[in-house]
C-alpha positions, -999 to +999 in steps of 0.1 A: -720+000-098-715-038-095-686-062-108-683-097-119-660-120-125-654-140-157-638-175-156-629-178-192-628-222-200-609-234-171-614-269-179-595-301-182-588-300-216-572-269-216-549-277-186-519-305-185-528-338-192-561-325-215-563-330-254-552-289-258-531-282-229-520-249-221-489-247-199-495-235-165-533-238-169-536-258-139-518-232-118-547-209-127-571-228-118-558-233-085-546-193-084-583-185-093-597-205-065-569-185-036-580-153-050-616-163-051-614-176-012-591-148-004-612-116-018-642-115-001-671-097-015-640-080-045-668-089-068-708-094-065-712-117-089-689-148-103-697-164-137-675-187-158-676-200-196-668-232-212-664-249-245-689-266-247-685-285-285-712-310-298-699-307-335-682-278-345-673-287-381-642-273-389-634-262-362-618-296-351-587-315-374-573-343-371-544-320-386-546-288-372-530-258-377-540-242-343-549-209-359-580-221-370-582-257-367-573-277-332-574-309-320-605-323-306-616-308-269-639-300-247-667-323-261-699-326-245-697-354-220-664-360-216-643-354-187-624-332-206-653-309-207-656-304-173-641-278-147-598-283-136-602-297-102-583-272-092-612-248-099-632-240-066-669-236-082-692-228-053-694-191-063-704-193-094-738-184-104-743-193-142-720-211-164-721-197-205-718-224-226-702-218-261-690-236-294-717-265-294-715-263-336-688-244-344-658-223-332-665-201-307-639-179-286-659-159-265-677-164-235-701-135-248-711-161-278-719-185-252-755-189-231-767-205-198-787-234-205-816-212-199-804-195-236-795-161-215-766-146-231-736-134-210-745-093-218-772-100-211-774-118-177-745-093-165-764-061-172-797-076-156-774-076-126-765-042-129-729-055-135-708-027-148-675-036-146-656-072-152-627-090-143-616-117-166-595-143-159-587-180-172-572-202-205-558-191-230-548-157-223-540-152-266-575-168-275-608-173-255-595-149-228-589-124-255-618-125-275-640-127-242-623-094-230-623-074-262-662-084-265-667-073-228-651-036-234-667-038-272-702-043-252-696-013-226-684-033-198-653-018-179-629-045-186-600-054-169-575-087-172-561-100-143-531-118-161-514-134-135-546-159-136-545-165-171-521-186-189-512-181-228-505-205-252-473-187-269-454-153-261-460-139-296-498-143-298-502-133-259-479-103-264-503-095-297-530-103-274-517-074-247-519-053-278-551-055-286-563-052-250-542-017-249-554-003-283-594-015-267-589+003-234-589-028-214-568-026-181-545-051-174-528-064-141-498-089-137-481-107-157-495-143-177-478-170-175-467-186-211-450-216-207-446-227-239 
């Protein structure tokens, strides 16, 4: 039995001072890298996700309703793309990159540049059971979790490193997480 970490998009963009920030995101970051210098060998393997958008059609607006539509971020080659500074990357092994042509949500629709898929590099691992962790606790986090439990993995959120856009979506987001068997620790931090 082995278990990973997920870091789910902890990148500029999605922290203060980024084209979608998410309040509190760069407290994550710098939470994730503590518990990440603090826990030892907690998990055997450490991966992370980004958005990673070339063009993703409509998934950008220049008048968003942020349901569907958002503003422009995370696009290739900008420094919004890249990792919080915050965000202490020496342990992880492969980064999932998702979203280069349309929406995507979950680190499980991303792949290294290799093209391995998430599921797939985790259960050549022998990985078992994830952790996830990151921004936004009511989107990517969300849809990354629910597709780790939908694809067999143990799954639980560690929400006191995760940070959610609004309290109604990330308490509809803790719902979903209950009704899919997905554990949950702490509390996330919503600061909007």
């Amino acid at each position: 039995m082995s278990r990973a970490l997920i870091i789910v998009d902890v990148q500029n963009d999605f922290c203060e001072g980024g084209s979608l920030p998410v309040g509190g995101g760069a407290a994550v970051a710098k939470g994730i890298s503590l518990v990440l210098d603090r826990a030892g060998d907690r998990w055997e393997h450490v991966v992370a996700t980004k958005d990673y958008h070339v063009d993703p059609g409509a998934h950008f607006s220049e008048h968003p309703d942020y349901v569907d539509t958002w503003p422009a971020h995370c696009v290739v080659g900008t420094s919004g793309s890249e990792f919080h500074p915050e965000l202490v990357t020496d342990r992880i092994e492969a980064i999932f990159h998702k979203g280069a042509h349309q929406a995507a949500y979950s680190g499980f629709e991303g792949t290294t540049e290799a093209g391995e898929t998430l599921a797939g590099w985790l259960r050549g691992r022998g990985v078992t059971e994830v952790e996830v962790v990151g921004i936004a606790t009511d989107h990517c986090v969300r849809a990354t979790a629910l597709d780790a439990a939908a694809e067999g993995f143990a799954t639980t959120v560690l929400l006191e490193l995760t940070a959610g856009v609004a309290r109604g979506t990330t308490d509809a987001a803790l719902e979903q997480f209950r009704a899919a068997s997905i554990a949950m620790t702490g509390e996330p931090v919503v600061d909007a």
